[in-house]
ROSE-4610 file (N, C-alpha, C; in Angstrom, 1 decimal, always signed):
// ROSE-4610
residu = [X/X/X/X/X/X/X/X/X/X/X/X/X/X/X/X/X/X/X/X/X/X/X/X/X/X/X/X/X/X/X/X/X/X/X/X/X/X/X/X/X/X/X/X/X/X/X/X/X/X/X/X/X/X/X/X/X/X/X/X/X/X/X/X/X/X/X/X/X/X/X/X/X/X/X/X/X/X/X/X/X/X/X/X/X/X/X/X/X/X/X/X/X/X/X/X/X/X/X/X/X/X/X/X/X/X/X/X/X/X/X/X/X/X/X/X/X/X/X/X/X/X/X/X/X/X/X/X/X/X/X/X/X/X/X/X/X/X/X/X/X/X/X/X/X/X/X/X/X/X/X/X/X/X/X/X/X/X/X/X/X/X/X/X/X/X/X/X/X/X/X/X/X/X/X/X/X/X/X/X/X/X/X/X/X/X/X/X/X/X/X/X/X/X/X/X/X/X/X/X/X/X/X/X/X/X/X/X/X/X/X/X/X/X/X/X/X/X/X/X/X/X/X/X/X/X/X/X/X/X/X/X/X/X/X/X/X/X/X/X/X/X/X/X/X/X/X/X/X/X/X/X/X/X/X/X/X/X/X/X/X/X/X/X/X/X/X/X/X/X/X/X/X/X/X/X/X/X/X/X/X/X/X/X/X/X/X/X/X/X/X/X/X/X/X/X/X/X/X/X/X/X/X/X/X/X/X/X/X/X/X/X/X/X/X/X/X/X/X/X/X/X/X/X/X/X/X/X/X/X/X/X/X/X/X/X/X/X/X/X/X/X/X/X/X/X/X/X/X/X/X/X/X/X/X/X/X/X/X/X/X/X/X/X/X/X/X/X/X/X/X/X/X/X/X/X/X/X/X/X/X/X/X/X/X/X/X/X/X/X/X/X/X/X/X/X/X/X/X/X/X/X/X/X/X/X/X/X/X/X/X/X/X/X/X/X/X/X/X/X/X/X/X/X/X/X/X/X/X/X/X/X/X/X/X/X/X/X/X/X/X/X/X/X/X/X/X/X/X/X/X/X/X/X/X/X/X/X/X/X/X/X/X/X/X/X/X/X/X/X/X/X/X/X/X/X/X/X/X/X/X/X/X/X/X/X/X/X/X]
num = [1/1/1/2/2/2/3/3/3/4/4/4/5/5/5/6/6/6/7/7/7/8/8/8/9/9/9/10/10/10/11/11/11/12/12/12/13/13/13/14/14/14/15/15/15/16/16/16/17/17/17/18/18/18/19/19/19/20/20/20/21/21/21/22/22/22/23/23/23/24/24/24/25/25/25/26/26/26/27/27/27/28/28/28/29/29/29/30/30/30/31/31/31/32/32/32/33/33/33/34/34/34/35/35/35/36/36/36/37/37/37/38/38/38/39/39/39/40/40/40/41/41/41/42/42/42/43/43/43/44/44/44/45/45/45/46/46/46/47/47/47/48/48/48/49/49/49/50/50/50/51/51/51/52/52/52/53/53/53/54/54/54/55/55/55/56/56/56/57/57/57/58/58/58/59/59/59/60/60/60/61/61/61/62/62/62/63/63/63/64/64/64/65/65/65/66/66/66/67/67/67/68/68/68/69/69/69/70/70/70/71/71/71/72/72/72/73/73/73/74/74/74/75/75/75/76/76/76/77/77/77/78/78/78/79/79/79/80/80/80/81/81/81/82/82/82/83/83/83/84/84/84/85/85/85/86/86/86/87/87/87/88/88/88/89/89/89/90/90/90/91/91/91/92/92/92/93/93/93/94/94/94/95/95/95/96/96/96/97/97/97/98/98/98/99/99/99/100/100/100/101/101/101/102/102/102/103/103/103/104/104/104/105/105/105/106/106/106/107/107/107/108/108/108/109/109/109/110/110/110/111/111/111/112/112/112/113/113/113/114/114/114/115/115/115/116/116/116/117/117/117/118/118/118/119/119/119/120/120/120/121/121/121/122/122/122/123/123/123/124/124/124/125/125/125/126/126/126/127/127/127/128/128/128/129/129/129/130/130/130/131/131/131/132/132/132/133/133/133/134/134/134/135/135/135/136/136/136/137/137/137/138/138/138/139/139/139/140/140/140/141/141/141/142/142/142/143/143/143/144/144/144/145/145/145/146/146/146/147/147/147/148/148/148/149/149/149/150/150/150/151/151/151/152/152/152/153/153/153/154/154/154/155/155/155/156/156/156/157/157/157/158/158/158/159/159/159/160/160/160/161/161/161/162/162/162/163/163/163]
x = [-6.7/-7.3/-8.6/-9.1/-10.3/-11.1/-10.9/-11.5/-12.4/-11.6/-12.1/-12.7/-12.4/-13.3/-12.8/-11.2/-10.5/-10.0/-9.6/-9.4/-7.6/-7.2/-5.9/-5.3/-5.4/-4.9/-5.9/-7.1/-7.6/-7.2/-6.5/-6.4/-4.8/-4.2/-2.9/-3.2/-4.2/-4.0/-4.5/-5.4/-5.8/-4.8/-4.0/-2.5/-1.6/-1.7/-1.1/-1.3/-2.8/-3.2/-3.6/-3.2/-3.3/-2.0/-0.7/+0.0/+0.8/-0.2/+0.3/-0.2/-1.8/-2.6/-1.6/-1.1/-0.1/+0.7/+1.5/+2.8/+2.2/+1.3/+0.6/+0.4/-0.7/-1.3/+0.3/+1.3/+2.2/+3.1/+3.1/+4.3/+3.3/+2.0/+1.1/+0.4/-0.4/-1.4/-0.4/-0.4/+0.0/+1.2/+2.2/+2.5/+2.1/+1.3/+0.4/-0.3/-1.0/-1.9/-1.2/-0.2/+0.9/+1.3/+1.9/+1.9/+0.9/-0.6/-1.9/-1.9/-1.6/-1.8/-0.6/+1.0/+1.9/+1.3/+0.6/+0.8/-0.4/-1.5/-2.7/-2.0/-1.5/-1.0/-0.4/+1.1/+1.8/+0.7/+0.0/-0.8/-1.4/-2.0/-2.9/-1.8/-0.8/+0.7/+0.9/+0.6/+1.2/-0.3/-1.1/-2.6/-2.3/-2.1/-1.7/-0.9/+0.2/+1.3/+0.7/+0.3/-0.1/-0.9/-1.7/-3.1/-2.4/-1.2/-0.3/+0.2/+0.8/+1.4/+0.3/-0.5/-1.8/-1.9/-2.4/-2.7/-1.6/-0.6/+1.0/+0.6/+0.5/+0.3/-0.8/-2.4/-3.1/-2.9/-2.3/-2.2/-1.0/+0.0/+0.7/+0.2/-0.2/-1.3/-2.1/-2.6/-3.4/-2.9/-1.9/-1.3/-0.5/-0.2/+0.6/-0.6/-2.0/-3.2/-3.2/-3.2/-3.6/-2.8/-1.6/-0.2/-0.2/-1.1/-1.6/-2.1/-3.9/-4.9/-4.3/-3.2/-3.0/-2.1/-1.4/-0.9/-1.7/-2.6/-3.7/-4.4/-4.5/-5.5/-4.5/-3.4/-2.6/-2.3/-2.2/-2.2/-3.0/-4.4/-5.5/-5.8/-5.5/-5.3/-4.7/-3.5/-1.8/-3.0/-3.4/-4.1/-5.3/-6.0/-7.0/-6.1/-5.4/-4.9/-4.2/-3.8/-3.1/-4.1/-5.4/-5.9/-6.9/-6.9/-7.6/-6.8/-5.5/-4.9/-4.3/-4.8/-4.2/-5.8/-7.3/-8.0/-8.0/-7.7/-7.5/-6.8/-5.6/-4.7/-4.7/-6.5/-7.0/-7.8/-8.3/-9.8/-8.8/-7.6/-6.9/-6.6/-6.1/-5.6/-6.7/-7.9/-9.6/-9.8/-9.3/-9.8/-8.9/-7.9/-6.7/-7.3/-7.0/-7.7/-8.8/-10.0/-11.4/-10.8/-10.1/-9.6/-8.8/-7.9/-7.3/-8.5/-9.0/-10.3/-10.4/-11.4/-11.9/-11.6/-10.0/-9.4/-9.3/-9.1/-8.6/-10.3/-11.2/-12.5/-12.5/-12.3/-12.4/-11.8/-10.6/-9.6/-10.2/-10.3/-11.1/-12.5/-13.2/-14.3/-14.3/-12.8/-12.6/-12.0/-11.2/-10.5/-11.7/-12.7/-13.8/-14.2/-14.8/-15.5/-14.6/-13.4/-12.3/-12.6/-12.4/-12.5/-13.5/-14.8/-15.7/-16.6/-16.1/-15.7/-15.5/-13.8/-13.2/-13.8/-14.3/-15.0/-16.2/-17.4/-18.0/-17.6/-16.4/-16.1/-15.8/-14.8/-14.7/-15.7/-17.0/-17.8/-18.8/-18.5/-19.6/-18.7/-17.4/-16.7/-17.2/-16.6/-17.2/-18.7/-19.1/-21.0/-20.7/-20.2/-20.6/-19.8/-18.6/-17.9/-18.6/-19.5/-20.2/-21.2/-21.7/-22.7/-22.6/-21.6/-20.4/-20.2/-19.9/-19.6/-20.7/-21.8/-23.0/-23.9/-23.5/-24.1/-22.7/-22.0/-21.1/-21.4/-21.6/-22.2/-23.1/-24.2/-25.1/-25.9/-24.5/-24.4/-23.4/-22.8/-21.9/-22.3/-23.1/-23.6/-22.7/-21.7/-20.7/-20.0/-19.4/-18.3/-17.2/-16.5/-15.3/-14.4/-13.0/-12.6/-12.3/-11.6/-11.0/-9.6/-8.9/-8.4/-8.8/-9.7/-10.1/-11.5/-12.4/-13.1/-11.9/-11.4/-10.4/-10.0/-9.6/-8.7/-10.3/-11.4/-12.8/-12.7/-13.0/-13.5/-12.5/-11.1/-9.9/-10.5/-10.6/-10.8/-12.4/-13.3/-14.5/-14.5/-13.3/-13.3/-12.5/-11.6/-11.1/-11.2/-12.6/-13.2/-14.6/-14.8/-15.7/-15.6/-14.0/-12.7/-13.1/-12.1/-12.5/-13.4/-14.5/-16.2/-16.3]
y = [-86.0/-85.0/-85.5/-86.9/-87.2/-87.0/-86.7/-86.3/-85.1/-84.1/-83.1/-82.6/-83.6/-83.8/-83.1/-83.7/-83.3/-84.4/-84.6/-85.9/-85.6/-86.0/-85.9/-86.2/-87.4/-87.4/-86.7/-86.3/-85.2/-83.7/-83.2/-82.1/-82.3/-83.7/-83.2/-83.4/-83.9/-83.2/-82.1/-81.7/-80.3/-79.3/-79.3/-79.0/-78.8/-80.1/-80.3/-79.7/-79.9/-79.1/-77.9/-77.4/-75.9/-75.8/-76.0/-75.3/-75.9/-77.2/-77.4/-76.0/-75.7/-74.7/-73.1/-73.0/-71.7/-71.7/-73.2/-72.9/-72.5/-73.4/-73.1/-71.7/-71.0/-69.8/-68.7/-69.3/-68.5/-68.6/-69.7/-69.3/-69.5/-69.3/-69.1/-67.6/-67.4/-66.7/-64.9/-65.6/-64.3/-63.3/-63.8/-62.9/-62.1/-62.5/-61.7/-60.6/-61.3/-60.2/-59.2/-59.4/-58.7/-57.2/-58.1/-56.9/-56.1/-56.7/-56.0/-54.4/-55.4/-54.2/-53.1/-53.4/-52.4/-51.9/-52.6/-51.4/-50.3/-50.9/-50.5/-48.8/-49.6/-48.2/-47.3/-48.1/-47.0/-45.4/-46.4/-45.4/-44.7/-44.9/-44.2/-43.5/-43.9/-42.7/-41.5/-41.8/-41.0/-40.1/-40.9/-40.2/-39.1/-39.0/-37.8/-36.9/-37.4/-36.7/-35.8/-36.5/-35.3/-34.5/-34.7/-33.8/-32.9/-33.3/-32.5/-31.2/-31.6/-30.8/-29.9/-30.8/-29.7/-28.6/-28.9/-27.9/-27.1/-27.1/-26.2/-25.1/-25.6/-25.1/-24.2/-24.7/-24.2/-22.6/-22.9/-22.0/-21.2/-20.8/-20.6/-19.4/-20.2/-19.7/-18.4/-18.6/-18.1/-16.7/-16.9/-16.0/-15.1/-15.8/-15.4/-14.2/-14.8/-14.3/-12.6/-13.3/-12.3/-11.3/-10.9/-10.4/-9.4/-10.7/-9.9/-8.8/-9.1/-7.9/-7.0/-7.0/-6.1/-5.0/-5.6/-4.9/-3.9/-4.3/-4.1/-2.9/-3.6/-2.6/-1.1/-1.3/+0.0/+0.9/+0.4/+0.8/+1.8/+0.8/+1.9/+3.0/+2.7/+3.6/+5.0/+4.3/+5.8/+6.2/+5.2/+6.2/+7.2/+6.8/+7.7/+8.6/+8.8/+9.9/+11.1/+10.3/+11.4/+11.9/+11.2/+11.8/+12.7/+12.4/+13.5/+15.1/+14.6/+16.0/+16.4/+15.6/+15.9/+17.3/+16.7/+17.4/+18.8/+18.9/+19.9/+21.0/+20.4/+21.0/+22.2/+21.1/+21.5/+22.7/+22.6/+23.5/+24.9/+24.5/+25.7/+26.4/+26.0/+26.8/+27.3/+27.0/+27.3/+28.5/+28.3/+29.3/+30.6/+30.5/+31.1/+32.0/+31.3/+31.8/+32.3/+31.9/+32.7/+34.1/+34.0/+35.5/+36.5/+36.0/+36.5/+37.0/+37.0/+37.1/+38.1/+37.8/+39.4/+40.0/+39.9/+41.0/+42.1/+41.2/+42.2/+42.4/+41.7/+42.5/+43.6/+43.5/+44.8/+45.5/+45.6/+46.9/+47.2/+46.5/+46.8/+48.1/+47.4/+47.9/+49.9/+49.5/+50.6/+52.0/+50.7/+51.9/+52.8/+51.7/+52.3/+53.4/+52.5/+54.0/+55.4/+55.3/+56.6/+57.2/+55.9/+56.9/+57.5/+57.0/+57.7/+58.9/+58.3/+60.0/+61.4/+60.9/+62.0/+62.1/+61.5/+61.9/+63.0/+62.1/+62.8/+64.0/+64.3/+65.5/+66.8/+65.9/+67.3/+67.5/+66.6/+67.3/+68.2/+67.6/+68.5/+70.3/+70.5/+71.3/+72.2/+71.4/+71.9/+72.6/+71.8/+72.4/+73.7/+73.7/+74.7/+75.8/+75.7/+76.9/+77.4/+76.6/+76.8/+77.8/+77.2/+77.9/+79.6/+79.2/+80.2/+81.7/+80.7/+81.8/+82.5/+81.8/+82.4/+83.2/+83.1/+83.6/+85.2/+85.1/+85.9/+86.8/+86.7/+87.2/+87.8/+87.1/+87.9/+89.2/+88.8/+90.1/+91.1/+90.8/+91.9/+92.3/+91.6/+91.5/+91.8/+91.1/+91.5/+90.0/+89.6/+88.9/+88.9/+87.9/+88.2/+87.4/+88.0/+87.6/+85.8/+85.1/+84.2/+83.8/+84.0/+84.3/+84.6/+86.0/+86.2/+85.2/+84.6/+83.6/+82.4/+81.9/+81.0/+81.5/+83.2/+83.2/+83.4/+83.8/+83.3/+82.1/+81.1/+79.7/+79.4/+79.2/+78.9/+79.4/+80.6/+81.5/+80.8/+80.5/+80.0/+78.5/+77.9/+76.4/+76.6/+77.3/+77.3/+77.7/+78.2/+78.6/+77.5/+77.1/+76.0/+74.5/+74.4/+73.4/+73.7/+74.5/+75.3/+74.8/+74.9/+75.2/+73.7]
z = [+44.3/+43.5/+43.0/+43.1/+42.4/+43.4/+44.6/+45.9/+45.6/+45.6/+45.4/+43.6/+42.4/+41.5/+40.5/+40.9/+39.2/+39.0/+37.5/+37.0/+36.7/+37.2/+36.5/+35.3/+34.5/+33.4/+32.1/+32.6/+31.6/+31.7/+32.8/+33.9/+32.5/+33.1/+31.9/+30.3/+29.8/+28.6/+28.0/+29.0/+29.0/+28.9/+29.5/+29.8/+28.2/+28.3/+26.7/+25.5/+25.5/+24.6/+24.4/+25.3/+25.7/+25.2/+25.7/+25.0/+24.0/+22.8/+21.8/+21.0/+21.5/+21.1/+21.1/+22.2/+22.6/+21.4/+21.4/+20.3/+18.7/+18.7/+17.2/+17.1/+18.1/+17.9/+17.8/+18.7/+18.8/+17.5/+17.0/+15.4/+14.7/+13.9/+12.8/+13.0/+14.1/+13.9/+14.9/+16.2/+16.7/+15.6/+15.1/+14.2/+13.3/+12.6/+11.4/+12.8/+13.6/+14.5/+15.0/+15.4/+16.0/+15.0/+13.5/+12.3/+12.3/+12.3/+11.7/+12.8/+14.2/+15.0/+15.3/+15.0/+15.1/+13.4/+12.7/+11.5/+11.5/+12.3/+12.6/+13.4/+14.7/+15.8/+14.7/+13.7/+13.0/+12.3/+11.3/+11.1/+11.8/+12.9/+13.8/+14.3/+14.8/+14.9/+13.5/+12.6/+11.7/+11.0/+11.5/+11.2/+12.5/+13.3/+14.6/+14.4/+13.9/+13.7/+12.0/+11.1/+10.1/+10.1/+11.7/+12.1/+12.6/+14.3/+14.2/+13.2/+12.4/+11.3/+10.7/+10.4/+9.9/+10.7/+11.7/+12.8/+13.0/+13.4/+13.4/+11.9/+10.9/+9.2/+9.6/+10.0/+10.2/+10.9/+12.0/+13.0/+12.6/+11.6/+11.1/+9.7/+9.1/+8.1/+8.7/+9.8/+10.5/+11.2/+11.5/+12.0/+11.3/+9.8/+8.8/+8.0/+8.0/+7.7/+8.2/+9.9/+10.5/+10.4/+10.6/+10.5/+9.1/+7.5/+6.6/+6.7/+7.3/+7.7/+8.4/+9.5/+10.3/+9.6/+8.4/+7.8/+6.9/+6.3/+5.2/+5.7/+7.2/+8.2/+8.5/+8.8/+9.0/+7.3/+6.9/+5.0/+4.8/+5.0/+4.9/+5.7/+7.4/+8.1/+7.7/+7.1/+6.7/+5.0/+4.4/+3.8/+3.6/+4.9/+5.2/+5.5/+6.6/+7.5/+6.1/+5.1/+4.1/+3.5/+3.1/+2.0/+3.2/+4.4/+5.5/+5.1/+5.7/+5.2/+3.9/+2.6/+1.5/+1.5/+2.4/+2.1/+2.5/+3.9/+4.6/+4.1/+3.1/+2.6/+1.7/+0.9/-0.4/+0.1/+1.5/+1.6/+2.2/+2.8/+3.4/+1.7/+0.8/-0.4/-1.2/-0.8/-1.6/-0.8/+0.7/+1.4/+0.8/+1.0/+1.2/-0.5/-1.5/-3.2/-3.1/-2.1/-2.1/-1.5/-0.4/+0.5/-0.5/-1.3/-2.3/-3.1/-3.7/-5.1/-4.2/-3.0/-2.3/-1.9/-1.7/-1.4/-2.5/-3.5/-5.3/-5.7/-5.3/-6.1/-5.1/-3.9/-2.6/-2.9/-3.6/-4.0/-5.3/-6.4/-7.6/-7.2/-6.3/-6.2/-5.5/-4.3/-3.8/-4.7/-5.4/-6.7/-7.5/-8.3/-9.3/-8.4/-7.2/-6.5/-6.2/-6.1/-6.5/-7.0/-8.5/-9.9/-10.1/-9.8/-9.8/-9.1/-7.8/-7.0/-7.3/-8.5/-8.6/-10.0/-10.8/-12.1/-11.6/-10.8/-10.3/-9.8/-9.0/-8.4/-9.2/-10.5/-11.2/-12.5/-12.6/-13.4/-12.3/-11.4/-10.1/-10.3/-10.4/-10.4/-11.5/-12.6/-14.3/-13.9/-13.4/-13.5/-12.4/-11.6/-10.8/-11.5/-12.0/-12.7/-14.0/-14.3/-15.3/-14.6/-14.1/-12.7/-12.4/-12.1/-11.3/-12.7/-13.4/-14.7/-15.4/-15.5/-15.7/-14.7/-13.4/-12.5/-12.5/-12.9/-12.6/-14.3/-15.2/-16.4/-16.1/-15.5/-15.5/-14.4/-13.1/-12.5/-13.3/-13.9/-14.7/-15.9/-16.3/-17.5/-18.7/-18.1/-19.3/-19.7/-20.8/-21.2/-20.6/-19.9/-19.2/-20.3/-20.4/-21.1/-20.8/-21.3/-20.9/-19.6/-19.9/-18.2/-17.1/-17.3/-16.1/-15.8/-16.5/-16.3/-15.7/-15.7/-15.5/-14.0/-13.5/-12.2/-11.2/-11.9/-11.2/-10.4/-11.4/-11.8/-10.5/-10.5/-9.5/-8.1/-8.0/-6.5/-6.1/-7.1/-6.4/-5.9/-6.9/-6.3/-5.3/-4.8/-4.2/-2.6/-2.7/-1.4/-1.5/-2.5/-1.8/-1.7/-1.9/-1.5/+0.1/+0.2/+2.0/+2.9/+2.4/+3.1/+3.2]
């Protein structure tokens, strides 16, 4: 071996001290390193795992949210749609009350003009028998008594009833 330019009895304590160095490193130091890094991973495990969970909560929430609005959203929906036709409701019974009113001022209106018709009619009557009775005096030039002014008055309305 010294041929090729290794020394042997340095080659074995190299050796040696390599793995007096192993056993040392191996019952002092590698333990503690060993804990540092399973406690290191643990956390980094349980830092995942509570991100995990977050995220599950998150998305839960979220849909718990959403599920809210959708509800909120149909609410207001059903309450548009009522107060749509609570309005409809209103303007059919306005209409309905305005048609009523005009129909009773239209009858009101058609009645007076009746009444007044027939007021009108029989003072148009009165005047003309008045008419009638003076025009009938003064071809007779006489006073007719009462009655017979009356079966006049009848017989003239009664033919210009007729006409």
């Amino acid at each position: 071996m010294s041929q090729l330019g290794v020394n042997g009895p340095f080659l074995l304590a190299q050796i040696i001290n390599f793995v007096i160095l192993y056993l040392i490193l191996n019952r002092f130091v590698f333990p503690p390193l060993r804990r540092m890094l399973d406690e290191r991973k643990r956390r980094i495990a349980e830092g995942l795992a509570a991100a995990d969970v977050a995220r599950k909560e998150a998305e839960e929430e979220r849909a718990r949210l959403m599920a809210q609005i959708e509800a909120e959203r149909a609410d207001a929906q059903r309450r548009i749609s009522e107060a749509s036709a609570q309005a409809e409701r209103i303007r059919a019974d306005i209409l309905a009350e305005a048609q009523r009113e005009a129909e009773a001022i239209k009858t009101r209106a058609v009645e007076e003009a009746e009444a007044e018709k027939q007021r009108i009619l029989a003072e148009a009557h009165k005047q003309i028998a008045e008419l009638a009775l003076l025009a009938t005096e003064r071809v007779v030039r006489q006073s007719l008594d009462e009655s017979a002014q009356h079966k006049l008055i009848e017989e003239f309305l009664s033919e210009t009833s007729l006409n």
